[in-house]
RODO-2510 file (C-alpha; in nm, 4 decimals, decimal comma):
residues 296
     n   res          X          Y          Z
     1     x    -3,5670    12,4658     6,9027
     2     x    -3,8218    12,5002     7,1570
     3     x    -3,7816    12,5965     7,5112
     4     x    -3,8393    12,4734     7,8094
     5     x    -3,7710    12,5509     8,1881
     6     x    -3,4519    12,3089     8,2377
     7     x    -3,1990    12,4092     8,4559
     8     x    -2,8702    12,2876     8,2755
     9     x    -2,7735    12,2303     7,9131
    10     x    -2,4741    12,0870     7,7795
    11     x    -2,3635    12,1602     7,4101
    12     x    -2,2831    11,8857     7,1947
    13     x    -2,0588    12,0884     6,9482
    14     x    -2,1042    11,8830     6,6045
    15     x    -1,8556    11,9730     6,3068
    16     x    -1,8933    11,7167     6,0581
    17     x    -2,2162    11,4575     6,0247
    18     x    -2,1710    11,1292     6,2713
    19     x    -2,2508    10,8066     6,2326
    20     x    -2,3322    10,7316     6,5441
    21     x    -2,5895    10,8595     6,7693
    22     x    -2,5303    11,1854     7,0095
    23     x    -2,6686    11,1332     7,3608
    24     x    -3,0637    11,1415     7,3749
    25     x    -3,1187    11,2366     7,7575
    26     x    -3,2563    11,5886     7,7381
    27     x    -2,9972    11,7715     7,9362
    28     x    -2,7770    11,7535     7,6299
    29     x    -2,8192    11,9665     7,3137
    30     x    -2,6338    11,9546     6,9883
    31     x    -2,4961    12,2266     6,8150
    32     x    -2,3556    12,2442     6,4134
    33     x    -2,0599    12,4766     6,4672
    34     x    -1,9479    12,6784     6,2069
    35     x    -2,2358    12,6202     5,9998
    36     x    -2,2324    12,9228     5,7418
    37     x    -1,8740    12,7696     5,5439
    38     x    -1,9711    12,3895     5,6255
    39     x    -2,1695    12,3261     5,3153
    40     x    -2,4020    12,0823     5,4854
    41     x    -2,6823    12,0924     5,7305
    42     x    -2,6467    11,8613     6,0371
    43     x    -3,0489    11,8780     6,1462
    44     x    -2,9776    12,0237     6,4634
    45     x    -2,9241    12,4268     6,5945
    46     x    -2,6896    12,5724     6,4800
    47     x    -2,4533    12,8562     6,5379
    48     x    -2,5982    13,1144     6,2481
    49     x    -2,8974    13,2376     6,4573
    50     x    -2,8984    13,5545     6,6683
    51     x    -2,5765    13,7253     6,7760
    52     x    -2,3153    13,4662     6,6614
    53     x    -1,9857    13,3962     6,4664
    54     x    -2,0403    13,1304     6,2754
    55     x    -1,8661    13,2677     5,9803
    56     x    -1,5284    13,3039     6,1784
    57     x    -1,4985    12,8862     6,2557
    58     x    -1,1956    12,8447     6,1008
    59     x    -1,0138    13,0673     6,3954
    60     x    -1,2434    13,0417     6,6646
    61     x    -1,3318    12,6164     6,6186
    62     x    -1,5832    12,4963     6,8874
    63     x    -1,5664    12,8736     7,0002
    64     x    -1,8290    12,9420     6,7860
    65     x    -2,0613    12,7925     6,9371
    66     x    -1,9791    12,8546     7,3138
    67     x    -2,0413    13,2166     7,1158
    68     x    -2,3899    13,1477     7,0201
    69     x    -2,4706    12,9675     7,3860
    70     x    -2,3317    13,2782     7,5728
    71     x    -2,5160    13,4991     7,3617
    72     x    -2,8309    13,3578     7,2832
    73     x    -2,9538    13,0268     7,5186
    74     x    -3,1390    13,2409     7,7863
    75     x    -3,3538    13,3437     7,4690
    76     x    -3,4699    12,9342     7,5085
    77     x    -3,3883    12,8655     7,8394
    78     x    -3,4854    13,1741     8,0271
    79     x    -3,4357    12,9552     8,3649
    80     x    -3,1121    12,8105     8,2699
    81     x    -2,8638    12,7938     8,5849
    82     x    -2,5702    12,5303     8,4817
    83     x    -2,4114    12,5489     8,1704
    84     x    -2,1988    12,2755     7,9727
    85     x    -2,0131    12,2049     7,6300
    86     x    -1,8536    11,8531     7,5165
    87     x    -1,8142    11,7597     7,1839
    88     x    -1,9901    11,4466     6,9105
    89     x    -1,7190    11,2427     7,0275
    90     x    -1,6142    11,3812     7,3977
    91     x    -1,8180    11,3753     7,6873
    92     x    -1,7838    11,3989     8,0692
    93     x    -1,7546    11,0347     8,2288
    94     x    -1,9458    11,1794     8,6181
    95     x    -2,0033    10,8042     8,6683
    96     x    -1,6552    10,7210     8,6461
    97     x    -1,2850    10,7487     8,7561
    98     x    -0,9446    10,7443     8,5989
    99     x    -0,8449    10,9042     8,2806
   100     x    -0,9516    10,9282     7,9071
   101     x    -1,1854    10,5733     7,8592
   102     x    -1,2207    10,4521     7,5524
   103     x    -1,5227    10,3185     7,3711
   104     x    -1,6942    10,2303     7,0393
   105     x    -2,0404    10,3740     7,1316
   106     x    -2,2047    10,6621     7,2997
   107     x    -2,3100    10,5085     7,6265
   108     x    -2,5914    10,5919     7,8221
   109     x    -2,5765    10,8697     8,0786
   110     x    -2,9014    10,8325     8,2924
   111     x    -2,9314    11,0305     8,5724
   112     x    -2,6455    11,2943     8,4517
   113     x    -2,8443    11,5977     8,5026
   114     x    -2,8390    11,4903     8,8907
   115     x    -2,4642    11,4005     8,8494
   116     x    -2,3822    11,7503     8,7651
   117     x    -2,5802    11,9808     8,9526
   118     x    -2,4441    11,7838     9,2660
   119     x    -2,0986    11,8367     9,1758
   120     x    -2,2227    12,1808     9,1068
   121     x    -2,3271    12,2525     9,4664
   122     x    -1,9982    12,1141     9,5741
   123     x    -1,7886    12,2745     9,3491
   124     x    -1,7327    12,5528     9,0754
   125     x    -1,6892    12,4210     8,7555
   126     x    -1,6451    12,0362     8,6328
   127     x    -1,3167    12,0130     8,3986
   128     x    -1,1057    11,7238     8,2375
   129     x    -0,8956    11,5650     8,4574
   130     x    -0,5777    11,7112     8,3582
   131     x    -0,2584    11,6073     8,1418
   132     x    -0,0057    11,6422     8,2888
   133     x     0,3798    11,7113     7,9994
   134     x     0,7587    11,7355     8,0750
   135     x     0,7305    12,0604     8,0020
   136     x     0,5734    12,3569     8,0945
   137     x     0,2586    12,5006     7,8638
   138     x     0,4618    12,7512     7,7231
   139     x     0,6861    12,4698     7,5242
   140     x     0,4080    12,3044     7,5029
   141     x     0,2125    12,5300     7,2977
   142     x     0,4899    12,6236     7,0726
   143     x     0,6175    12,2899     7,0079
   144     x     0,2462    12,1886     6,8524
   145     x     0,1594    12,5936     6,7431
   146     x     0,3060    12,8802     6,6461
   147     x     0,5116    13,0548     6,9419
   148     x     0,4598    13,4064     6,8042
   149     x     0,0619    13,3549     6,8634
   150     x     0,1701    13,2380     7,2565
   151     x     0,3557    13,5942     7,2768
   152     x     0,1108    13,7788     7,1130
   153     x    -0,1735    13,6545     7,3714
   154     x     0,0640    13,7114     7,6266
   155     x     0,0650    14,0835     7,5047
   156     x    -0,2509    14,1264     7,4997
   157     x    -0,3797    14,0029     7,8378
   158     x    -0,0959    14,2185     7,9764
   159     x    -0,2383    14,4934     7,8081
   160     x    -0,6271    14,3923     7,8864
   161     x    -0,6151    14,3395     8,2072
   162     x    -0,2751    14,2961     8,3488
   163     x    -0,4411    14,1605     8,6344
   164     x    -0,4024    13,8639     8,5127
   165     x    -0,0468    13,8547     8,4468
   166     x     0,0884    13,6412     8,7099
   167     x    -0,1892    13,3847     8,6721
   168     x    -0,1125    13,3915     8,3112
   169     x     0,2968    13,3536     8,3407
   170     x     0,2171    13,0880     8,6210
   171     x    -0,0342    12,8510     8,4277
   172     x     0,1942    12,9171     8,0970
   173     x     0,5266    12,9217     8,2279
   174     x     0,5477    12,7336     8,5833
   175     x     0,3487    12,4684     8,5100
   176     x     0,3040    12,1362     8,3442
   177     x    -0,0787    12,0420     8,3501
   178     x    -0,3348    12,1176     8,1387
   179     x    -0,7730    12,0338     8,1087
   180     x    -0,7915    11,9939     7,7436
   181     x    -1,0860    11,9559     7,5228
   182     x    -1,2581    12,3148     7,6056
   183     x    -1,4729    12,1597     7,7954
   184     x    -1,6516    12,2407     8,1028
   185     x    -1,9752    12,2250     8,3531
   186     x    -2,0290    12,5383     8,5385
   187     x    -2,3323    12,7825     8,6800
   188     x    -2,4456    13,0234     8,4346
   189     x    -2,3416    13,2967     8,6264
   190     x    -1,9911    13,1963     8,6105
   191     x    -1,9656    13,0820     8,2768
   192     x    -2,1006    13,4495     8,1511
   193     x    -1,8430    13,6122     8,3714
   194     x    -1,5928    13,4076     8,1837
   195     x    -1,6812    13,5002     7,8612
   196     x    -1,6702    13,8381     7,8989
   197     x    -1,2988    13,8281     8,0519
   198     x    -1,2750    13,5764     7,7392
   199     x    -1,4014    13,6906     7,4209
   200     x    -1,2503    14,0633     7,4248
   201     x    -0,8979    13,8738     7,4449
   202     x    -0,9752    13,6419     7,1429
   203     x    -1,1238    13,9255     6,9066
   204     x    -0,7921    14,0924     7,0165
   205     x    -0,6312    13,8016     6,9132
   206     x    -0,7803    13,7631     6,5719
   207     x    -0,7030    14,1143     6,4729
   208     x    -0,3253    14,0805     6,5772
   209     x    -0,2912    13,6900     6,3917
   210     x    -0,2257    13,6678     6,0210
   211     x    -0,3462    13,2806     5,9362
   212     x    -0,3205    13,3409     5,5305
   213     x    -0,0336    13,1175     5,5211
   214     x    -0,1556    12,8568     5,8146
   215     x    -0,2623    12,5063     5,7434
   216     x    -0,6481    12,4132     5,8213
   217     x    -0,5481    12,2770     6,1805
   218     x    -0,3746    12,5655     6,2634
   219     x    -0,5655    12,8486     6,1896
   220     x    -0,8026    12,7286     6,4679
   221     x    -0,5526    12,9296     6,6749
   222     x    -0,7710    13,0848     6,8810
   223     x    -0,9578    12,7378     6,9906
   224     x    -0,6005    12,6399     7,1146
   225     x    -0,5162    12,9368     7,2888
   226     x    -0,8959    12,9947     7,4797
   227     x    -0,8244    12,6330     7,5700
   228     x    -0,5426    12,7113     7,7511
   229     x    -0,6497    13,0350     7,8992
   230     x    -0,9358    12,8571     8,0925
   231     x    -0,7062    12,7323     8,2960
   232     x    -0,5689    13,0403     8,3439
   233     x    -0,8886    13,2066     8,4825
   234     x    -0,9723    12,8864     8,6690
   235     x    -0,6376    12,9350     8,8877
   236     x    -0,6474    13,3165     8,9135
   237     x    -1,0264    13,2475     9,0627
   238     x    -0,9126    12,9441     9,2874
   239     x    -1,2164    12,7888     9,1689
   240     x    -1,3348    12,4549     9,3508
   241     x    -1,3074    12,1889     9,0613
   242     x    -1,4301    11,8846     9,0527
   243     x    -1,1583    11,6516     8,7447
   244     x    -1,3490    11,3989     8,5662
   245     x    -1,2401    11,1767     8,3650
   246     x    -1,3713    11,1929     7,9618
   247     x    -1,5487    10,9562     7,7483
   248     x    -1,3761    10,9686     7,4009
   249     x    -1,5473    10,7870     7,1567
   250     x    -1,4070    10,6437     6,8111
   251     x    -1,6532    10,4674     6,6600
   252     x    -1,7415    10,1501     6,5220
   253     x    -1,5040    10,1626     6,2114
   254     x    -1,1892    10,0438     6,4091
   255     x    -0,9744    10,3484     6,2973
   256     x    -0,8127    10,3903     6,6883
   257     x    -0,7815    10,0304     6,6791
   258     x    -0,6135     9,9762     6,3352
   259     x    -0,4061    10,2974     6,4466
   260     x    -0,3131    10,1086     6,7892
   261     x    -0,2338     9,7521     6,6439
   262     x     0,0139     9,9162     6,3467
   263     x     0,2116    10,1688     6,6491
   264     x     0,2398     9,7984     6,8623
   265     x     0,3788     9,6041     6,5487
   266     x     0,6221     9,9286     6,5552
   267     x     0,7332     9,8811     6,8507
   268     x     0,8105     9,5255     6,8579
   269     x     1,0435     9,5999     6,5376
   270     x     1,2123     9,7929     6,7010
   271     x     1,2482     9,5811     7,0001
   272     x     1,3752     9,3181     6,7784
   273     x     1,6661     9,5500     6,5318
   274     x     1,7437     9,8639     6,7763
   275     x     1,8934     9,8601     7,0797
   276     x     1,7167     9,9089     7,3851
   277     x     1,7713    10,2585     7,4905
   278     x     1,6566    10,3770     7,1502
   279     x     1,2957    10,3135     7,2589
   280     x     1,2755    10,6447     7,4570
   281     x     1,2712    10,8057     7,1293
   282     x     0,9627    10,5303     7,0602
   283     x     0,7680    10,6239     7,3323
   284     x     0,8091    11,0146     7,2587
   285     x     0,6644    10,9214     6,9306
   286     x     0,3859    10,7319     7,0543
   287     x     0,2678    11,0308     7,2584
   288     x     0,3032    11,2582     6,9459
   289     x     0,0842    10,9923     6,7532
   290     x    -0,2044    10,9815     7,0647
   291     x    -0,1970    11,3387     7,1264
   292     x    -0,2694    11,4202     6,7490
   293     x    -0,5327    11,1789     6,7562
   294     x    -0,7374    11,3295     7,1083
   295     x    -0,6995    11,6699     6,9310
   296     x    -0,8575    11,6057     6,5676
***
């Protein structure tokens, strides 16, 4: 990778290869993320050079290459002031309003660069527009996870920098919104600041967590948790944030599609044999169904 004087760069975290193709404008840079135990070679930079973690993926997911950025861009970008990550399939809509929009290809950002740093002067970071649950984050987490890993980071930030606590117990347990996707736009300043209040938690983290017996989503623990805990240091920093809604691309091979027409034919069966009230517990499992599907 060459360098060059740009102000911003947004990661493009890659896991896997893609058929289609990743944004060309040259504000945007893919990323292979946990490279080292991926046993192919995307053609892009990766996560194994420098000061990185590549070899601890399976915990720390997209993490490792937020790693890498934080500890190793300014080698290439010694000007770099705004900072970004989305993912192959994920990408900030700043042209756009509503919620998650749906689409088949990667569409064209032109002008996004502009888009960003003039949020940027407005505001502090650029973050998903949020989900908002029945429940607070707390249930949340430890309906999908494993509650023992939401005590044991509660522990440790107590113990880290107790600080934080009331953010923490606030965001966690008095609350019922959530930016998913660990993504975010911010100045470089305040994205390094972030990762050092981060990273010292998650290595915490991974020490404490035993994932021998955990099953391949769920050992990316730490992913789950560090996307939570940006919202906690967003709050306890009353950052200025500017929500945007998020591209979310599936692809030409009509998977979401198929996936959408067989959950409709579902629900018209049961329209037709159950009584009506029964289709609360429908639309609970409908929102099971989409939320696995946004987090794979």
């Amino acid at each position: 990778m060459e360098g060059n004087d740009s102000r911003i760069k947004i990661l493009v975290c890659c896991y896997q290869p893609w058929k289609l193709e990743l944004p060309k404008e040259s504000i945007f840079l893919p990323i292979q993320a946990g490279k080292v135990s991926s046993g192919f070679n995307l053609n892009m930079q990766d996560d194994t050079t420098g000061d990185n973690i590549s070899n601890r993926n399976d915990m720390f997911g997209e993490f490792t290459a937020w790693y890498w950025a934080w500890k190793n861009i300014k080698i290439f970008y010694p000007d770099i002031e705004y900072i970004g990550l989305s993912h192959y399939r994920r990408y900030f809509a700043m042209n756009k309003t509503g919620g998650v929009i749906h689409l088949t290809n990667t569409p064209m950002m032109n002008n996004y660069e502009n888009l960003f740093i003039n949020s940027l002067m407005k505001n502090d970071i650029i973050l998903a527009k949020p989900e908002y649950f029945p429940y607070d984050l707390r249930t949340h987490y430890s309906y999908w996870h494993n509650s023992f890993d939401y005590l044991c980071i509660k522990e440790i930030v107590h113990e880290i920098c107790p600080e934080y606590d009331e953010s923490f117990l606030y965001i966690f347990e008095k609350n019922i919104k959530m930016s998913l996707y660990c993504m975010f736009v911010t100045k470089y300043d305040l994205f390094d600041n972030y990762f050092k209040w981060l990273f010292p938690l998650l290595f915490e983290a991974e020490r404490r967590i035993d994932i021998s017996k955990y099953q391949k989503y769920q050992k990316r623990v730490l992913a789950f948790l560090a996307e939570r805990l940006l919202n906690v240091f967003v709050y306890h920093h009353k950052l200025r944030i500017d929500y945007r809604p998020i591209y979310f691309i599936h692809g030409s091979d009509g998977k979401y599609k198929k996936s959408t027409k067989i959950l409709k034919k579902i629900k018209s069966l049961i329209k037709i044999f159950i009584p009506y009230g029964i289709i609360i517990l429908w639309k609970k499992y409908k929102k099971i169904m989409e939320y696995r599907w946004y987090c794979a």
